[in-house]
N, C-alpha and C positions, 0 to 999 in steps of 0.2 A: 777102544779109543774114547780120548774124551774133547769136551768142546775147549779152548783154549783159553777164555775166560773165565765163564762157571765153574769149568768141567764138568758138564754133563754129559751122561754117556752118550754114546751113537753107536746106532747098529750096524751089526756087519753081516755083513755081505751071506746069505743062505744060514742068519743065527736063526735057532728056534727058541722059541719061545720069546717073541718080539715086544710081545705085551710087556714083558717082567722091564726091561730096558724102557720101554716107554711111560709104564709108571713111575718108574725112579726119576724120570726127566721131566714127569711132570712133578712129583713132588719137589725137587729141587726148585725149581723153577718157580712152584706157589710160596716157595718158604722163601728166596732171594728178591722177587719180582716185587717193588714196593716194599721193602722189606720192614717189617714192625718187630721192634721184641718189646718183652717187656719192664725190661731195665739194662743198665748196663753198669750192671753191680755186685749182682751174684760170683761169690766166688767157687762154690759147691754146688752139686746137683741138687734141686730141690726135693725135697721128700715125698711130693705126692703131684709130678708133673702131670699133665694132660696131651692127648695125642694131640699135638700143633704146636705145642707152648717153646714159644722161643726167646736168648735171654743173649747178650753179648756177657761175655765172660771177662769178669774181673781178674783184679790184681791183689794178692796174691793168692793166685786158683790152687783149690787143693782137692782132695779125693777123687770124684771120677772127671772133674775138670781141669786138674793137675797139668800143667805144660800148655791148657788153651787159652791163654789170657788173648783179650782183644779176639777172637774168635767168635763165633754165632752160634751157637748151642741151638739145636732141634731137638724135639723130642718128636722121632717118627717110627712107628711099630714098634714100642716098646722099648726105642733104645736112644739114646743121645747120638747127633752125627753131628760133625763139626763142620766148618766151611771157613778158610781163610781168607780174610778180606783182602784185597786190592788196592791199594791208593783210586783213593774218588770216589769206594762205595757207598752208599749214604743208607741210613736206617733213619727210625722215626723212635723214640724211645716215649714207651709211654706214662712210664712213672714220673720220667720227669717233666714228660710234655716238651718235648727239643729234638728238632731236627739235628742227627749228627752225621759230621762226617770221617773218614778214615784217612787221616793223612800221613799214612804209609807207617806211621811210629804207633800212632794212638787215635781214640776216636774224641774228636772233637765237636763242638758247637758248629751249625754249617754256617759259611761265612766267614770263618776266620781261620786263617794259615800261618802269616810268617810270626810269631813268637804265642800260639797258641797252647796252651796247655790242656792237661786230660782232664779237666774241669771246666773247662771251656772258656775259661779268663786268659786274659793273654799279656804278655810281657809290653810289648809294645803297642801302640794302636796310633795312625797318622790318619786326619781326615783333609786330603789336599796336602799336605802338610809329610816330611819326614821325622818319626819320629827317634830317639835317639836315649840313650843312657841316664840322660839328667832330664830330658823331657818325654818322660814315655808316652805320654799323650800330647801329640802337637797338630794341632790345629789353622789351615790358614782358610778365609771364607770373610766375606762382607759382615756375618751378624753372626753372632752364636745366641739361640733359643732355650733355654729352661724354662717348662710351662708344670705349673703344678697338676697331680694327679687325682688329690682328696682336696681337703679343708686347707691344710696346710702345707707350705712349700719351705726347706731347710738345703740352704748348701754350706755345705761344713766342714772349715778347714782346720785342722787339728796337727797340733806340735806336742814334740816329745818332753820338753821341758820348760818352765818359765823363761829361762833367759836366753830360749831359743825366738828365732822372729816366724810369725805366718804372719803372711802378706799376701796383697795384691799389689803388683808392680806396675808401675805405669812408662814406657820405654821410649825413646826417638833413637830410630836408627839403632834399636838392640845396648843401648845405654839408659839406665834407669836415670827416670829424672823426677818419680817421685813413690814413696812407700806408704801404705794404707793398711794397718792391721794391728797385730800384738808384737811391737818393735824391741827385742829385749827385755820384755818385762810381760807381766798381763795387764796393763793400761792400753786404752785404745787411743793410736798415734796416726798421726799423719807429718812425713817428713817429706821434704822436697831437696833434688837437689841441680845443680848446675851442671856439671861433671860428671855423674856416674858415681864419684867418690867423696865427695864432702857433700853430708849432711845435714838440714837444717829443722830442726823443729818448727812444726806451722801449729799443731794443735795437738793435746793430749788429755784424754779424758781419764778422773781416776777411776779405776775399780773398785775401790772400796764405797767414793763417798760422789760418784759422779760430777766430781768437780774440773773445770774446765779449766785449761792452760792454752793462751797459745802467746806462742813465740817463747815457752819455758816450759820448764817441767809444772807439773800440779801438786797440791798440798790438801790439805786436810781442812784448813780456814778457811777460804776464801772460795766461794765459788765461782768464782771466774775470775781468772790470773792474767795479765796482762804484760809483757818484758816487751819495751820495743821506746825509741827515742824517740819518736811521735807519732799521732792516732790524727786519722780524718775521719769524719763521720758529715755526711753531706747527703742533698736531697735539693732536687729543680725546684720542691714544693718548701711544704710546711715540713721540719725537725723538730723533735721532741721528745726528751729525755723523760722519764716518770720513775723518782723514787717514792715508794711506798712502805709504811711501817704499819703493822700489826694493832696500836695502841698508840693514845696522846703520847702516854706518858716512857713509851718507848725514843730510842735517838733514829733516825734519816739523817745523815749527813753527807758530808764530803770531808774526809779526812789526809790533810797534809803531814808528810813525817820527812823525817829528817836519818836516812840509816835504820829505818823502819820504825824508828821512835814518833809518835804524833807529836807535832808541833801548832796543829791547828785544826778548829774543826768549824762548819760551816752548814749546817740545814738547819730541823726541828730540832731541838735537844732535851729531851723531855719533856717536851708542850709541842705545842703548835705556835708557838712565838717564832720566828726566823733571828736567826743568833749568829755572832762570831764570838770562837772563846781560843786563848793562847795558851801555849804549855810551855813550862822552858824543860821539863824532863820526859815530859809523856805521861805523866800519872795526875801532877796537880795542874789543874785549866781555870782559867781565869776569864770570866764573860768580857767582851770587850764593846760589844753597841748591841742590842737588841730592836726586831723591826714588829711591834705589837701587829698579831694578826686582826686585832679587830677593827682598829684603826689607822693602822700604816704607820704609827707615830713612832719615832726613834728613843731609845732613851741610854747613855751613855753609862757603862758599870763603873767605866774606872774614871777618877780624875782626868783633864783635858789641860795641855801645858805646851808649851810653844819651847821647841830649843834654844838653848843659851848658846850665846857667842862673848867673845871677849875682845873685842878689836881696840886698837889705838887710832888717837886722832895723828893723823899724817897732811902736813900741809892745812891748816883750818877743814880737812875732810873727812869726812868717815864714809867708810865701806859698809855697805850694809850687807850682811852675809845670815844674818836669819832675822827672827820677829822677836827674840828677846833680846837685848843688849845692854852689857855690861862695860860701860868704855874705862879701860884701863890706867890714862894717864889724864893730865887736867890737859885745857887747852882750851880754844877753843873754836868752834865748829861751822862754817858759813855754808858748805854744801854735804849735801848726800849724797853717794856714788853708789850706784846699786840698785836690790827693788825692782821694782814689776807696777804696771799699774795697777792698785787698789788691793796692794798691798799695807798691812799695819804694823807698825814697829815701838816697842816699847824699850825706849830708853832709858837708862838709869845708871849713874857715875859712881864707880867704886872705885877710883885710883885717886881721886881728888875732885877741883873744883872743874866742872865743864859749863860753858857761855856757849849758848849755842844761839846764832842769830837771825835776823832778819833780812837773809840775803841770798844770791842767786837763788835756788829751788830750795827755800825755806822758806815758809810763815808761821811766822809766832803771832800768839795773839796780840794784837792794838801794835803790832809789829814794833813791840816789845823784845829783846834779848832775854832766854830764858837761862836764870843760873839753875847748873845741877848740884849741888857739895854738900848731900848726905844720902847714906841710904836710903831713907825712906822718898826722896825726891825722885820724882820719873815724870816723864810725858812721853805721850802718844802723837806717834803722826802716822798720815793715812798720804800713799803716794793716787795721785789727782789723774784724769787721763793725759795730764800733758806732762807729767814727768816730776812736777813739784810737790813737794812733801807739804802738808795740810798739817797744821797742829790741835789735834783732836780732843787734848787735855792735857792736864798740868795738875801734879801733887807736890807742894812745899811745904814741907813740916819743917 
């Protein structure tokens, strides 16, 4: 008879030689009791075992272990004895330093059952949490801790292809509302989204050249990319932008374009002088005021010219619609309509003879009538703060 777990023998009833049964149930008993082997890998009897040396029997067992995979190999008086585990028996393996245990199929890592493998890695693993087919690790819990173990700490999420996405998802209520990682490409992206399904680009770093986008993709030029119909930049305090160039004789600007064509450009422009210069293609630019940095003094590159107008006298009146004027027809002129105060307007008659008088919001000098009837004739008047035009000068050739 034997014992119904171990099966160790037990004695019977008027056996002799009681001893022989009682050492066998003791050596069972030292070999099971705490049980150590010392791998559980051997497929073969080893070649030069030792009286005690115990092994759990691999897969696939051949010669004189043939048929005991998952088994316990003894070696006691000279010969191998086998023992078939149990669901729950547990050993200690010492090659690889791991408690294992026997869960009825195979021997495993202790601790782990439902999707556990003979290597002790397991299919599934839930902490609070169920885990499931597309989340083999799912996790529910206030905080999750990763604390490094040396100098350096790596958590490393790895895809199969570029224009596959690793991410980290950001979710309300199990609907993504924003994506953080390598989004179809190997640029590093951050998208956000409303819905769960439409996407918006918030920022994109490139790969190659670390240049930054956000609200668009990235480029190769411009290190920081900008897409969006207006920008605020704000502060309770002090705000302050700082362009900085390398060298005088380098450009710091602010460049306006047109279709991405510059149309203007506005800092240092090869000096330290402050410049405005205009482009009508984008290639040739033409200075247009300069602010001398040693002085503050302004000085103008190009010619300075007042618009032309062309009006007719209507009613002895003229309109006044800019500061140069060409009056069209003869006639002649007793008020001004128009103007601002301490505004200057230069007149000069190209249709004919114009008589321009000395009446309602006009002064002519020694209030005089001024004839206009050639080109080269003009005068100047300057409107006054009460609304009357001032005659400032007078050319008759």
């Amino acid at each position: 008879m034997a014992t119904p777990v171990l099966g160790l023998p037990e004695l019977e009833a008027a056996q002799g030689q009681k001893y022989l049964t009682v050492n066998q149930t003791s050596r069972r008993l030292d070999i099971l009791v705490n049980l150590t082997v010392f791998n559980r890998t051997v497929t073969s009897p080893p070649s030069s075992p030792s009286e005690g040396h115990r092994y759990i029997v691999g897969s696939p067992a051949t010669g004189g272990f043939a048929g005991q995979e998952n088994n316990v190999a003894a070696y006691i008086g000279a010969a191998w004895i086998f023992f078939t585990p149990s669901e729950g028996w547990r050993a200690y393996d010492q090659g690889a330093d791991q408690f294992v245990i026997f869960n009825g199929t195979s021997w495993v890592l202790a601790g782990l059952s439902s999707g556990a493998l003979s290597d002790g890695s397991v299919t599934l693993l839930g902490v609070g949490a169920t885990p499931d087919t597309t989340n083999r690790l799912s996790v529910t819990s206030p905080g999750v801790l990763f604390n490094r173990e040396t100098d350096n700490f790596y958590l490393t999420l790895n895809k199969q292809a570029a224009g596959d996405d690793v991410a980290f998802l950001m979710q309300t209520g199990f609907s993504t509302r924003a994506l953080v990682g390598l989004l179809g490409n190997d640029d590093f992206g951050i998208k956000v989204t409303p819905d769960g399904s439409t996407f918006h680009d918030a920022l994109v770093i490139d790969k190659d050249t670390g240049n930054v986008a956000i609200g668009t993709s990235s480029d190769a030029n411009n290190k920081l990319l900008v897409s969006g119909e207006a920008m605020l930049f704000t502060n309770s305090g002090d705000l302050r932008f700082t362009f900085n160039k390398g060298a005088s004789g380098d450009d710091v600007a602010l460049t306006f374009q047109s279709g991405f064509s510059a149309r203007a450009l506005i800092g240092l422009l090869g000096d330290d002088d402050f410049t405005f210069k205009v482009s009508p293609d984008g290639s040739s630019f033409y200075s247009s005021f300069v602010l001398d940095k040693d002085n503050g003094q302004i000085s103008f590159k190009q010619l300075m010219g007042a618009e032309r107008a062309y009006p007719s006298i209507a009613s002895n009146a003229l309109t006044i619609t800019s500061s140069y004027v060409n009056i069209q027809n003869s006639g002649t002129i007793n008020t001004f309509n128009g103007g601002f105060d301490g505004a200057i307007v230069f007149v000069q008659a190209t249709g004919g003879s114009v008589t321009i008088t000395n009446s309602d919001n006009i002064k002519t000098p020694g209030a005089t009538s001024l004839v206009l009837n050639d080109w080269n004739d003009c005068a100047i008047f300057i409107c006054n703060g009460g609304g009357t035009w001032l005659c400032a000068g007078v050319s008759q050739n």
